[in-house]
Backbone as ProteinMPNN parsed JSONL, in Angstrom:
{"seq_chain_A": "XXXXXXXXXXXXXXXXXXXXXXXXXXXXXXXXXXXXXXXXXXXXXXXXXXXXXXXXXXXXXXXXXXXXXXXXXXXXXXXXXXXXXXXXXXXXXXXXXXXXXXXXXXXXXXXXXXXXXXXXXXXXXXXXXXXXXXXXXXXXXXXXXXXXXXXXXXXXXXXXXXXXXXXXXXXXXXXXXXXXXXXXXXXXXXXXX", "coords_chain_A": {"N_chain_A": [[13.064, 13.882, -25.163], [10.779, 11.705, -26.799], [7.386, 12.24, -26.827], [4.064, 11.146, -27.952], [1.762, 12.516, -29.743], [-1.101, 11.619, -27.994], [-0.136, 11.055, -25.615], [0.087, 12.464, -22.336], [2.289, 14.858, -20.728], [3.343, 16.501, -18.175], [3.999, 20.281, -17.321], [6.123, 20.301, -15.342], [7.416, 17.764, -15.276], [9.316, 15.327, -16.296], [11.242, 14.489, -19.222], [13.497, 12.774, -20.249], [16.079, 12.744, -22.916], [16.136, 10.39, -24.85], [14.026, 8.908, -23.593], [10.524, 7.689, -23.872], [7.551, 8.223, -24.124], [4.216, 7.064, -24.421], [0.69, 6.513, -26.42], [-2.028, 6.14, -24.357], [-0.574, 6.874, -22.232], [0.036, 8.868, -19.203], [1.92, 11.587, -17.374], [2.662, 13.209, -14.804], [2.83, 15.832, -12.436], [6.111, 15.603, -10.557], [7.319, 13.508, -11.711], [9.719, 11.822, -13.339], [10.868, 10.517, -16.725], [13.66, 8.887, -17.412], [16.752, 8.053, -19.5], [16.426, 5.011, -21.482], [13.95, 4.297, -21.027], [10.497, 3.385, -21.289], [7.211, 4.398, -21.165], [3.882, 3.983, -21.646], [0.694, 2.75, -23.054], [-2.039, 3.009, -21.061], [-0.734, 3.778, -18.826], [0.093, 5.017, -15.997], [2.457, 7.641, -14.333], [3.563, 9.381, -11.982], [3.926, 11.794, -9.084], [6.576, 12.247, -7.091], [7.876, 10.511, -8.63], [10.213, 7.687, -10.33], [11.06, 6.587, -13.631], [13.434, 4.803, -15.032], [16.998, 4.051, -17.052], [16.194, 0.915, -19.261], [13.612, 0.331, -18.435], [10.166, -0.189, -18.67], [7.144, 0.586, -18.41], [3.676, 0.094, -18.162], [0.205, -0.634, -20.115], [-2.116, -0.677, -17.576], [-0.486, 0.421, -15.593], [0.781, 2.354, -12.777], [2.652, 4.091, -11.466], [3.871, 6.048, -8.331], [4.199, 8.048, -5.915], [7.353, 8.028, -4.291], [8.064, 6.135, -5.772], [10.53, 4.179, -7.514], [11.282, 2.733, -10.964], [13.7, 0.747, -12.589], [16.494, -0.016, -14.381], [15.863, -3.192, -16.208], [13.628, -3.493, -15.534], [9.946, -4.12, -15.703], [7.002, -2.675, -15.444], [3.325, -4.034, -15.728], [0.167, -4.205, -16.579], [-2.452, -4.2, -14.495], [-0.589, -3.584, -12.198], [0.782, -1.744, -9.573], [2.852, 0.722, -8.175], [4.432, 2.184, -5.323], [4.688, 4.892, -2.861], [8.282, 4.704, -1.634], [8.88, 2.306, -2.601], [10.906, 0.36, -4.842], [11.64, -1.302, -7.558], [13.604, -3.032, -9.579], [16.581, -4.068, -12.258], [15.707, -7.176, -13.653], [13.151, -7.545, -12.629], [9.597, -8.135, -12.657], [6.325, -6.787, -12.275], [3.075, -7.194, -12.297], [-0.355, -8.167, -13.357], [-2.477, -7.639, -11.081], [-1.017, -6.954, -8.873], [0.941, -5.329, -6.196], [3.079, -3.437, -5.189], [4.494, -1.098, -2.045], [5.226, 1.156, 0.408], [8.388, 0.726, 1.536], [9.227, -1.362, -0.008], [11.731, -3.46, -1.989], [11.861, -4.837, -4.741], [13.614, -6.991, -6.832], [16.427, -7.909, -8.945], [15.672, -11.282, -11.014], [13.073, -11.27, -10.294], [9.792, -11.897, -9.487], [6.443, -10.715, -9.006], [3.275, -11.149, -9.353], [-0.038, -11.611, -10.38], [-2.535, -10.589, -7.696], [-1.223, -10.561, -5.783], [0.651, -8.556, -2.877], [3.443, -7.157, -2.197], [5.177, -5.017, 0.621], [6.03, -2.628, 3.054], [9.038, -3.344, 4.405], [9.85, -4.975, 3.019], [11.516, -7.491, 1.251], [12.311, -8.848, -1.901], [13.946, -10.824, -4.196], [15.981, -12.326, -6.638], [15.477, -15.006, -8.315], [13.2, -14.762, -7.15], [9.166, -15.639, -6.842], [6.098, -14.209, -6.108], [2.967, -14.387, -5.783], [-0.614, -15.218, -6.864], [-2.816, -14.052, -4.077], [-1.158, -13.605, -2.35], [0.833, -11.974, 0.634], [3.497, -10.147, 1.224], [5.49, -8.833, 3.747], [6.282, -6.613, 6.021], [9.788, -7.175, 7.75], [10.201, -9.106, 5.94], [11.491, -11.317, 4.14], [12.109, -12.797, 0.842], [13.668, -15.11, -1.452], [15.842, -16.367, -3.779], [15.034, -19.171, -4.983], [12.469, -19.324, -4.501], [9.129, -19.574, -3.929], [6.105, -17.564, -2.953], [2.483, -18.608, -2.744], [-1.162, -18.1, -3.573], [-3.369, -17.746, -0.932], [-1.304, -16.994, 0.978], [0.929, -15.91, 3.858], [3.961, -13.601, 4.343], [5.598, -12.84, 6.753], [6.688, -9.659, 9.339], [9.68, -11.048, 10.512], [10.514, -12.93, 8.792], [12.092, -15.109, 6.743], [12.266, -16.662, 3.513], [13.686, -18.325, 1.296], [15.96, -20.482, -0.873], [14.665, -23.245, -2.641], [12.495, -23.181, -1.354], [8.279, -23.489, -0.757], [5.659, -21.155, -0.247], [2.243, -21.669, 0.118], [-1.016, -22.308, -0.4], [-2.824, -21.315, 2.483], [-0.788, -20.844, 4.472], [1.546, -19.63, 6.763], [3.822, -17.365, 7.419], [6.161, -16.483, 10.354], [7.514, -13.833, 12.197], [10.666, -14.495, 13.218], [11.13, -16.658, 11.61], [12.813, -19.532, 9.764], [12.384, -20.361, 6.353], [13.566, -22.495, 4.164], [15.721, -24.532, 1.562], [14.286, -27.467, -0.085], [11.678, -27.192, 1.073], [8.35, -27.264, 1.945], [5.33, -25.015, 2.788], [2.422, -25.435, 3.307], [-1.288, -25.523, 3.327], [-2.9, -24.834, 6.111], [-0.92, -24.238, 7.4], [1.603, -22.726, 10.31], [4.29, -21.168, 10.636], [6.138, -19.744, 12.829], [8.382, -17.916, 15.077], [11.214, -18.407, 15.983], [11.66, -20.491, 14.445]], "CA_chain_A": [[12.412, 12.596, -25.368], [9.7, 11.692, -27.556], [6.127, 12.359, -26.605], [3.132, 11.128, -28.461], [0.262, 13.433, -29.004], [-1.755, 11.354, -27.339], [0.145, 11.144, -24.312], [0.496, 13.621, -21.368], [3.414, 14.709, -19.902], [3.007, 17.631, -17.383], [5.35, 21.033, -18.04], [6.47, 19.955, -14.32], [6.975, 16.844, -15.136], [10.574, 15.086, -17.086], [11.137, 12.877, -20.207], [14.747, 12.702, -21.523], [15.964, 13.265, -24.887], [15.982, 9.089, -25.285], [12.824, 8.175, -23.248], [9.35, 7.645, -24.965], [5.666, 8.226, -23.737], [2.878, 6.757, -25.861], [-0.112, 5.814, -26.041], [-2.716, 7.283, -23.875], [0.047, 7.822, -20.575], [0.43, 10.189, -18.421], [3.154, 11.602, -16.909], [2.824, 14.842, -14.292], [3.763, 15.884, -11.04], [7.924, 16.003, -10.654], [7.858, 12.318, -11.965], [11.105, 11.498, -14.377], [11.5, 9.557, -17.356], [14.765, 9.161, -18.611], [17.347, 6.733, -20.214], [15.87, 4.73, -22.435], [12.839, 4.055, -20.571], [9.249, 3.783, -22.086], [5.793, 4.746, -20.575], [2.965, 3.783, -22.932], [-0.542, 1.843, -23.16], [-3.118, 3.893, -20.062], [0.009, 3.822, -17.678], [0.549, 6.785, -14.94], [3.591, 8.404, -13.747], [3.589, 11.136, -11.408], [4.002, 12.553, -8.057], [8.414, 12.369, -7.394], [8.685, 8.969, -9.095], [11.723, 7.975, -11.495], [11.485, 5.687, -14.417], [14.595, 5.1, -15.985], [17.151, 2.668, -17.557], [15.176, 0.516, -19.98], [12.403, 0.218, -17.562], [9.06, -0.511, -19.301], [5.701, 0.599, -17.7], [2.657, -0.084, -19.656], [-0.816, -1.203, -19.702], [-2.671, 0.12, -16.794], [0.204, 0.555, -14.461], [0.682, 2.991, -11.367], [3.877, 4.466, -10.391], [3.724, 7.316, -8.125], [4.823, 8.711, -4.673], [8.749, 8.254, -4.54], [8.86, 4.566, -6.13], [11.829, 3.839, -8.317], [11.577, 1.383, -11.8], [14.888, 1.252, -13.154], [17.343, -0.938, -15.282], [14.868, -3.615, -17.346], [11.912, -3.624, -14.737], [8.94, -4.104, -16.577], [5.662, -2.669, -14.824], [2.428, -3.784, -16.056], [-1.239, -4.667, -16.477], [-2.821, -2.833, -13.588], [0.394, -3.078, -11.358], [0.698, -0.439, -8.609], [4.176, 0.478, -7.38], [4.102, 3.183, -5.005], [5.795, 4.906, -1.863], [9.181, 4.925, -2.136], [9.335, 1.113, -3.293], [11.894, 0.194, -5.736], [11.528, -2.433, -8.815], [14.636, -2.574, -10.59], [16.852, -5.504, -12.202], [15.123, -7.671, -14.695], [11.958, -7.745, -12.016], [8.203, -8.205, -13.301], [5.425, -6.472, -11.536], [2.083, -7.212, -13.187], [-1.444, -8.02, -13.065], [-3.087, -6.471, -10.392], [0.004, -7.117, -7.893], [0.798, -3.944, -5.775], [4.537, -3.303, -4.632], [4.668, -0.354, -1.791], [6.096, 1.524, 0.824], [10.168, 0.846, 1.173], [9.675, -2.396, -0.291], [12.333, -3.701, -2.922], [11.814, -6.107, -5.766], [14.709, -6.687, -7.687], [17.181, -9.285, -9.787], [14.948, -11.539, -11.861], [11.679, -11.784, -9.423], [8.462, -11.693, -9.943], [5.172, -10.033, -8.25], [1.788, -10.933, -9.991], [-1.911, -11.59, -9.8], [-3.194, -9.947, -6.933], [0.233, -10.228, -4.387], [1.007, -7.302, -2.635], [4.732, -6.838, -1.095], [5.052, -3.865, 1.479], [7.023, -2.593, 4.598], [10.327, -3.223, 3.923], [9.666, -6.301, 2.277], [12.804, -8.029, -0.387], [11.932, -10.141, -3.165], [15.027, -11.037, -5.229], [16.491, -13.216, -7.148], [14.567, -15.338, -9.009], [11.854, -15.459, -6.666], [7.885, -15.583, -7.211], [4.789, -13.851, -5.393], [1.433, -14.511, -6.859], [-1.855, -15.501, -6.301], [-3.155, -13.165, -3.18], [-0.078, -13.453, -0.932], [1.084, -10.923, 0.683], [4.707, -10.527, 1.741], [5.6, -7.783, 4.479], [7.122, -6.018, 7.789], [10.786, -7.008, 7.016], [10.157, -10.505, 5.317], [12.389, -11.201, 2.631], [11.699, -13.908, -0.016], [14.821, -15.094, -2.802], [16.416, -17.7, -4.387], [13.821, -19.615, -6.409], [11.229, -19.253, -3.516], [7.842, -18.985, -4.604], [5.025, -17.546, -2.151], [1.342, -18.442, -3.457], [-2.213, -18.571, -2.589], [-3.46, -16.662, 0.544], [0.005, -17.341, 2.22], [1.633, -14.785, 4.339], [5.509, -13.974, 5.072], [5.678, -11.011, 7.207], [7.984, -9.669, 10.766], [11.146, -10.934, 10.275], [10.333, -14.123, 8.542], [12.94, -15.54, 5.594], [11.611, -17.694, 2.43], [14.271, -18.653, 0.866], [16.232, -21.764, -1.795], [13.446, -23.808, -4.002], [10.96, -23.032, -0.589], [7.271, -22.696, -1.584], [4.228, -21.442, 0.646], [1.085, -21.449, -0.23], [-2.452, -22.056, 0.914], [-3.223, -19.959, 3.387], [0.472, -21.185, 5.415], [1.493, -17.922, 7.637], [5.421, -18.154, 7.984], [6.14, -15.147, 10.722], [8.343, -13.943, 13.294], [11.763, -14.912, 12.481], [11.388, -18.013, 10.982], [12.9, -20.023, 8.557], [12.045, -21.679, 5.294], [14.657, -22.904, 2.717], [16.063, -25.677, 0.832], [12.7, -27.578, -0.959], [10.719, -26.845, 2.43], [6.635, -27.016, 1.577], [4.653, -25.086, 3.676], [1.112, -25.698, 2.421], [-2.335, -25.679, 3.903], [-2.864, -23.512, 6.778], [0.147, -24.829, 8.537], [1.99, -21.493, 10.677], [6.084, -21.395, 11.048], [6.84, -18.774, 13.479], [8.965, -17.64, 15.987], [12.98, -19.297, 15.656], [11.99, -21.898, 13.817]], "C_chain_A": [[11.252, 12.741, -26.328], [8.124, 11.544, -26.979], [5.114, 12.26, -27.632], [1.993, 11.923, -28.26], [-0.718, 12.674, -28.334], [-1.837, 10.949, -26.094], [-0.321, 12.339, -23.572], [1.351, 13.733, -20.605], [2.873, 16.088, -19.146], [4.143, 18.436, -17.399], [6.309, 20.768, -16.486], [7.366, 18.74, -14.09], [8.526, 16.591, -16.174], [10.751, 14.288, -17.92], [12.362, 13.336, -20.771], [14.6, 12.327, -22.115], [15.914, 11.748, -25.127], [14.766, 8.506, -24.731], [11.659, 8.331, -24.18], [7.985, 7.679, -24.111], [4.666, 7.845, -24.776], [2.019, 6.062, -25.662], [-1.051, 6.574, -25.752], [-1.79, 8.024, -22.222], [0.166, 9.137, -20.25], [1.579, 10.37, -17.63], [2.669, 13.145, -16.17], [3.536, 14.303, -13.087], [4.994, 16.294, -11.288], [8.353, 14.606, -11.388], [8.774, 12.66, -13.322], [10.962, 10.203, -14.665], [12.533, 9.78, -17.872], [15.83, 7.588, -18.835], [16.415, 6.274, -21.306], [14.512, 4.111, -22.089], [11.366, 4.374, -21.203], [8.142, 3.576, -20.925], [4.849, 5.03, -21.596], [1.365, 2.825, -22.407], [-1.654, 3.234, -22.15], [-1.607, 4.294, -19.147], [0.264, 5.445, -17.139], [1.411, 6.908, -14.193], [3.323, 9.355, -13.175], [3.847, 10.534, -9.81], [5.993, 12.526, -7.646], [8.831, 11.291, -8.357], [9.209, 8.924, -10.494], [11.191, 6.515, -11.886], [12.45, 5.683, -15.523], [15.725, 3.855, -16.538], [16.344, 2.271, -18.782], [14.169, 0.117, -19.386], [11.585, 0.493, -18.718], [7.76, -0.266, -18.251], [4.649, 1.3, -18.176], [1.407, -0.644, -18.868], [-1.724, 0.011, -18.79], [-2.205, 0.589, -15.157], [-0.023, 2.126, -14.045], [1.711, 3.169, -11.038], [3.532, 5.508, -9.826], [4.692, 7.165, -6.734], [6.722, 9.013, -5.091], [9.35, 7.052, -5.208], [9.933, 5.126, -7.315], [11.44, 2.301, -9.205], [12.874, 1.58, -12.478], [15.302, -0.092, -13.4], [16.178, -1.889, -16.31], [13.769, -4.172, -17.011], [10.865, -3.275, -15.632], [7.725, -4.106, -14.97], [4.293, -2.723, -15.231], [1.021, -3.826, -15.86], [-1.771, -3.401, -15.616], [-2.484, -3.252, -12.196], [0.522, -1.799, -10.623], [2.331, -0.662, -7.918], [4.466, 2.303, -7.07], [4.597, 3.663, -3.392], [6.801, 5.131, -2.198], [9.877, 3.481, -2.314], [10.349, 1.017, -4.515], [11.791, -1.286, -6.449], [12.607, -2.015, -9.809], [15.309, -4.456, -11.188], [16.39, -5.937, -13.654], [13.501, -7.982, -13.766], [10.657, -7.379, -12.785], [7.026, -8.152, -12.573], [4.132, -6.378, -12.496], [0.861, -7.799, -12.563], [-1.9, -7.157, -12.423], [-1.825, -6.398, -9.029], [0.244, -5.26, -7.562], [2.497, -3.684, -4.779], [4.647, -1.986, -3.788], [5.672, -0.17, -0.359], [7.479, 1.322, 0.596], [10.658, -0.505, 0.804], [10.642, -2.659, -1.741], [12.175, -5.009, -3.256], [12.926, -6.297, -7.076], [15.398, -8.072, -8.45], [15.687, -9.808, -10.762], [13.106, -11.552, -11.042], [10.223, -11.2, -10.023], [7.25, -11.696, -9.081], [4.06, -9.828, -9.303], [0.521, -11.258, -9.415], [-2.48, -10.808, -8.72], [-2.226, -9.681, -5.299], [0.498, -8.767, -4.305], [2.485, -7.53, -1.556], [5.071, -5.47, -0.738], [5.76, -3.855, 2.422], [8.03, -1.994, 3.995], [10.846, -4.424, 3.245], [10.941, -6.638, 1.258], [12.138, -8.928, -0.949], [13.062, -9.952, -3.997], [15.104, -12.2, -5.948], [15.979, -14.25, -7.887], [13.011, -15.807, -8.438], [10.328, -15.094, -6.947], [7.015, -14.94, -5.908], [3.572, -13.695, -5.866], [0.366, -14.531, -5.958], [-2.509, -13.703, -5.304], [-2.155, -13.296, -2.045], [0.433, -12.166, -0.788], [2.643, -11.477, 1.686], [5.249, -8.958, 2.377], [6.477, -7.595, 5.918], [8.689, -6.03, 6.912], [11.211, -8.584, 6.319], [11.546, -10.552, 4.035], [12.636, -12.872, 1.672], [12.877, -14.143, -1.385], [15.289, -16.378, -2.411], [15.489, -17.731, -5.547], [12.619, -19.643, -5.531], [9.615, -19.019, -3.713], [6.559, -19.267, -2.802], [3.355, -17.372, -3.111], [0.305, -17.995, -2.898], [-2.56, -17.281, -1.673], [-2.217, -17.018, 1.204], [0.202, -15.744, 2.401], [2.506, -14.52, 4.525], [5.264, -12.44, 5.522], [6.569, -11.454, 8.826], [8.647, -10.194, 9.767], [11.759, -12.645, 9.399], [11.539, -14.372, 6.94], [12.56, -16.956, 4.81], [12.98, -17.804, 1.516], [14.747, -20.267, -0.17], [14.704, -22.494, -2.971], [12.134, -23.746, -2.905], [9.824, -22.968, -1.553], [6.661, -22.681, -0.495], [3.183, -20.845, 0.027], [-0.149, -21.988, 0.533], [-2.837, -21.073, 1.323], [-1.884, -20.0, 5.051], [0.513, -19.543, 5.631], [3.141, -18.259, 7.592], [5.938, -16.408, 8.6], [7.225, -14.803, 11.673], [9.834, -14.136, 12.793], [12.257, -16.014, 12.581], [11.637, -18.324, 9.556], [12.582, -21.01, 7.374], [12.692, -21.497, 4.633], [14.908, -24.564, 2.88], [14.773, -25.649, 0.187], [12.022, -27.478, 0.136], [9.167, -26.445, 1.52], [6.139, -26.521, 2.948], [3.497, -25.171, 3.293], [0.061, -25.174, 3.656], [-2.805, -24.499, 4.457], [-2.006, -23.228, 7.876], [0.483, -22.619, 9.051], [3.475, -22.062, 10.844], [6.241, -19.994, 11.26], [7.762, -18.763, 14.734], [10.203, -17.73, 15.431], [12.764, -19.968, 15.204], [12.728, -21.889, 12.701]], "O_chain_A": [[10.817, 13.858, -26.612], [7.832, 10.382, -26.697], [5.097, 13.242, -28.375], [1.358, 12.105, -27.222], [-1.517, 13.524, -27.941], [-2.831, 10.597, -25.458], [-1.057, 13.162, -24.117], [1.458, 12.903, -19.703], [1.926, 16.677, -19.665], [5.244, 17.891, -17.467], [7.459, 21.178, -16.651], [7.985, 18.579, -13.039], [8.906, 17.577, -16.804], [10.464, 13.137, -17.593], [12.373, 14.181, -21.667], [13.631, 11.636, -22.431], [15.325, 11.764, -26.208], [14.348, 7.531, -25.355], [11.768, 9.032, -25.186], [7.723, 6.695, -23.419], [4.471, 8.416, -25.849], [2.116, 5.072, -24.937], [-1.266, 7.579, -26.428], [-2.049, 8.98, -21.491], [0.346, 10.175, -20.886], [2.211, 9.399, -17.215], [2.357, 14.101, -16.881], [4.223, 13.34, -12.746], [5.193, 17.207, -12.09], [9.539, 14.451, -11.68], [8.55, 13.558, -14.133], [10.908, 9.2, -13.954], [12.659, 10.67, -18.713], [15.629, 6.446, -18.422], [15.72, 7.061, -21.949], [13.986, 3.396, -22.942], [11.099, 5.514, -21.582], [8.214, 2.77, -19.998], [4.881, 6.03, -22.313], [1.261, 2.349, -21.276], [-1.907, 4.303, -22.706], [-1.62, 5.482, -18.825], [0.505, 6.527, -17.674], [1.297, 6.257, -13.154], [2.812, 10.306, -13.766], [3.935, 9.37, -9.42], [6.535, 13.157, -8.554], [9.972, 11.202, -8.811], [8.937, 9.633, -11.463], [10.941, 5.581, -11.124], [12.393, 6.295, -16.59], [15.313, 2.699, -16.446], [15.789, 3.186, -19.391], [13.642, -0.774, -20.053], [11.982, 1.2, -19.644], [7.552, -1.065, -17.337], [4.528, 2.482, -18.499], [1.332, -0.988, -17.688], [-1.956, 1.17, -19.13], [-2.829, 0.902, -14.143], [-0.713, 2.942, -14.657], [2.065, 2.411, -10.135], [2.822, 6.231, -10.525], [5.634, 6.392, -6.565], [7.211, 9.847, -5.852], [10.552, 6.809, -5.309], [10.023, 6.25, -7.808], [11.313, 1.19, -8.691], [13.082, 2.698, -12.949], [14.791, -1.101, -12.914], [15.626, -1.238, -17.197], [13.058, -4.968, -17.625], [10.884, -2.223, -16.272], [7.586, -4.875, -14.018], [3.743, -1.622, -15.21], [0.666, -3.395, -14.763], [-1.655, -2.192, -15.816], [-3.273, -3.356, -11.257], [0.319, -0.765, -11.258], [2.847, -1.652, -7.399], [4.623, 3.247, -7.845], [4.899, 2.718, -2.663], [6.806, 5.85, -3.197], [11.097, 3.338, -2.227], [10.376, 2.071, -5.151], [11.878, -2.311, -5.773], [12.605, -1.063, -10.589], [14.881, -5.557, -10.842], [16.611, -5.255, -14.655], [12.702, -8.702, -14.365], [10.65, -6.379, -13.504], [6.545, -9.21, -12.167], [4.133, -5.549, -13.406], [0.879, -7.978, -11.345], [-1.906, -5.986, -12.804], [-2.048, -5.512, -8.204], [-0.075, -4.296, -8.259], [2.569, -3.919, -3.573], [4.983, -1.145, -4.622], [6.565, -0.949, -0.024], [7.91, 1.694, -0.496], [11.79, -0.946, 1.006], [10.247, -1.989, -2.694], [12.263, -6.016, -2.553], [12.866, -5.67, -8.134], [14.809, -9.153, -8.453], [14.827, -9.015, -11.145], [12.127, -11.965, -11.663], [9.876, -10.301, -10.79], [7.039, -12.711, -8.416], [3.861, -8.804, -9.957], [0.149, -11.179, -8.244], [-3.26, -10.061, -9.311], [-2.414, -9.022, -4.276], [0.566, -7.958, -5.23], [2.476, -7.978, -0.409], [5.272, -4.683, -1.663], [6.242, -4.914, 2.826], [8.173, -0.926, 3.399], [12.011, -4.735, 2.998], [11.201, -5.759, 0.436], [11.412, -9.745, -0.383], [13.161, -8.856, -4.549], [14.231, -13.059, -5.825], [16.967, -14.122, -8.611], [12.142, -16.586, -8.83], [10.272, -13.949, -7.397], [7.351, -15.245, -4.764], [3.268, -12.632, -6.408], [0.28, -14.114, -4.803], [-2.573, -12.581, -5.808], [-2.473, -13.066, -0.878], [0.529, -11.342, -1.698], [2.884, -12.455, 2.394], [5.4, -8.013, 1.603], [7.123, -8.399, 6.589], [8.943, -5.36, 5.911], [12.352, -9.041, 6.247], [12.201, -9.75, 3.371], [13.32, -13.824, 2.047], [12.876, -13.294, -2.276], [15.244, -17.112, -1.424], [15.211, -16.99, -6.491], [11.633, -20.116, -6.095], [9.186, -17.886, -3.497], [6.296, -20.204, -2.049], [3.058, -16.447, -3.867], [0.439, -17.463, -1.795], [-2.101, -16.141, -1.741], [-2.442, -17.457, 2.332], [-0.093, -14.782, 1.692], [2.731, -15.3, 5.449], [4.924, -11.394, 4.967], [6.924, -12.522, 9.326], [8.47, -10.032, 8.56], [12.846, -13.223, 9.405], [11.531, -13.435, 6.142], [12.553, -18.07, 5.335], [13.041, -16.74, 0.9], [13.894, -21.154, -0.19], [14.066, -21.956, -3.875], [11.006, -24.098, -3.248], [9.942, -22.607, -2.724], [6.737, -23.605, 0.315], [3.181, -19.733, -0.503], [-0.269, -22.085, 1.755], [-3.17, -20.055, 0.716], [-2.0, -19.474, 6.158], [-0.075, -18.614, 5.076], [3.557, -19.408, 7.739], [6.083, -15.422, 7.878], [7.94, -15.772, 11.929], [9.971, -13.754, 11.63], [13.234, -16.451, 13.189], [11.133, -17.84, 8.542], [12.543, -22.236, 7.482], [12.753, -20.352, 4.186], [14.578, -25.417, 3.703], [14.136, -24.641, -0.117], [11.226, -28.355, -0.199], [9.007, -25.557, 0.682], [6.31, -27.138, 3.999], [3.659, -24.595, 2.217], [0.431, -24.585, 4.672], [-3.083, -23.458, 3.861], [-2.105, -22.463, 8.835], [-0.031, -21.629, 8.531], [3.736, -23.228, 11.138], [6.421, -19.154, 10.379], [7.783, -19.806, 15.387], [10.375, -17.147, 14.361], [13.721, -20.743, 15.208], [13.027, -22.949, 12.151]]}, "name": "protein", "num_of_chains": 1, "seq": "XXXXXXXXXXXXXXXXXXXXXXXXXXXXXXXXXXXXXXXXXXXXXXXXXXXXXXXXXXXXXXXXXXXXXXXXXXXXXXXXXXXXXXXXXXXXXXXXXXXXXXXXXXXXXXXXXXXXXXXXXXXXXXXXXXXXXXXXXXXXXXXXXXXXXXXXXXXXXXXXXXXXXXXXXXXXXXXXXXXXXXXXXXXXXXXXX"}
């Protein structure tokens, strides 16, 4: 792969013959780039974690532990994706948003501003997580679903179809929201509902 002198890759550390480092990144530890994957701007790679595919992670991103970016996951700004989380797909992890443990973000979705999804958390499909929400335990958020705001989806809770919650709405337990379902305010939807 190609390494810019002003990168760092670590002799520990992997960049296949098509990947690219540049910039000021870093790259140590056992972390792997390969495919056609780029790591450029401040961004840091290391400790087992694989970026590969055309994965993109730039700016002042954060991969480490055992996460996984792969196919045309773009990780940026000062994104954190870490654990053995997985961002793959056409998924977009940015600002300060923070994707960990065995959570997966995948298909077209999107995790920005200051959202953090964790646990075992899903986000697919074209769905949204912004603002300061946090989405966790074994929640799982897709379709066109967008969680904003201080909202919460965590336990065993499902956000789903053109749903949105935001506010500071809680949706917990294993309850459901889909179709256009608003939860707003500081409403709560838990249990079976």
């Amino acid at each position: 792969g190609w390494v810019a002198d002003t990168a760092s890759v670590a002799t520990t550390a992997y960049v296949g013959p098509n990947a690219q480092v540049f910039g000021n990144a870093q790259v140590y530890g056992k972390a792997r780039v390969y495919g056609k994957a780029r790591v450029y701007g401040d961004a840091l790679v290391y400790g087992d974690a694989l970026v590969r595919g055309n994965a993109r992670v730039f700016g002042d991103a954060l991969v480490c532990g055992d996460a996984r970016v792969f196919g045309d996951a773009l990780v940026c700004g000062k994104a954190q994706v870490s654990g053995d989380a997985l961002v793959c797909g056409n998924a977009l992890v940015c600002g300060k948003a923070q994707v960990s443990g065995n959570a997966l973000v995948c298909g077209d979705a999107r995790v920005y501003g200051k959202a953090q999804v964790s646990g075992n958390a899903l986000v697919r499909g074209k769905a949204q997580v912004s603002g300061n929400a946090l989405v966790c335990g074994n929640a799982r958020v897709y379709g066109k679903a967008q969680v904003s705001g201080n909202a919460l989806v965590y336990g065993d809770a499902l956000v789903c179809g053109n749903a949105r919650v935001y506010g500071k709405a809680r949706v917990y337990g294993k309850a459901r929201v889909f179709g256009d379902a608003l939860v707003c305010d500081n409403a709560r939807v838990f249990g079976d509902a």
